[in-house]
N, C-alpha and C positions, 0 to 999 in steps of 0.2 A: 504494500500500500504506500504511495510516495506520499508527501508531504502537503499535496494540495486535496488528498481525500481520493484521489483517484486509484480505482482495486482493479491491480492485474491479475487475471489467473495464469498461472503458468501450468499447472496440473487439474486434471479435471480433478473432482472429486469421489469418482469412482473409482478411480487411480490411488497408485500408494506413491506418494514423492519421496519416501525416506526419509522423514524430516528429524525422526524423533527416535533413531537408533535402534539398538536393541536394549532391551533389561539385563541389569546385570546378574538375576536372578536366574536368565535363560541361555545369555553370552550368543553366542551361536552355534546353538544346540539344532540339529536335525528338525527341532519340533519351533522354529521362529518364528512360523507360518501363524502358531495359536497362541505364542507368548509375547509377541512385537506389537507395539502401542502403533505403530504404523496405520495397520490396517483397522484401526477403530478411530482415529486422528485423524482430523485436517488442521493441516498448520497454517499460519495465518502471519507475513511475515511483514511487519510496517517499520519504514524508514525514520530512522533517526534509532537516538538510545534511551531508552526509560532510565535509567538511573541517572542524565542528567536532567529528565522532563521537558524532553523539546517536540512530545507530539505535539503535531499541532490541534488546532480545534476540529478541523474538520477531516483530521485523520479519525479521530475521538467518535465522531460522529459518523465514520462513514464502518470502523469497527460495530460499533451499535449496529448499523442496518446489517451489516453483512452477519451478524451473528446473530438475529433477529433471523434473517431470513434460512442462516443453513440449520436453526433450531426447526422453524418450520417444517422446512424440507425434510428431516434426518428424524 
């Protein structure tokens, strides 16, 4: 999501992007398929850094919808 609120998708969401690794619980065990947060996750990646608080407002606002809307859908 860049900084004037505008949301790219780069992976559909039926898709797995890999965003979110494996569990160290599972490593890369044969069975990753049922233990990887991947495939229950969509990641959601917005520019700028939160720990120094420079979303902007309407990055803020365009999170809301989009997570509004894949709660809906999902």
């Amino acid at each position: 999501m860049e900084k004037s609120g505008r949301i790219l998708c780069c992976v559909r969401p039926e898709n797995y992007a890999w965003h979110a690794g494996t569990t160290a619980a599972t490593g890369r065990s044969p069975y990753w398929q049922r233990h990887n947060a991947n495939t229950q996750t969509i990641g959601i990646e917005v520019e700028g850094f939160a720990g120094r608080g420079d979303f902007t407002p309407a990055q803020l606002d365009a999170c809301e919808r989009l997570a509004v809307g894949l709660t809906r859908k999902y």
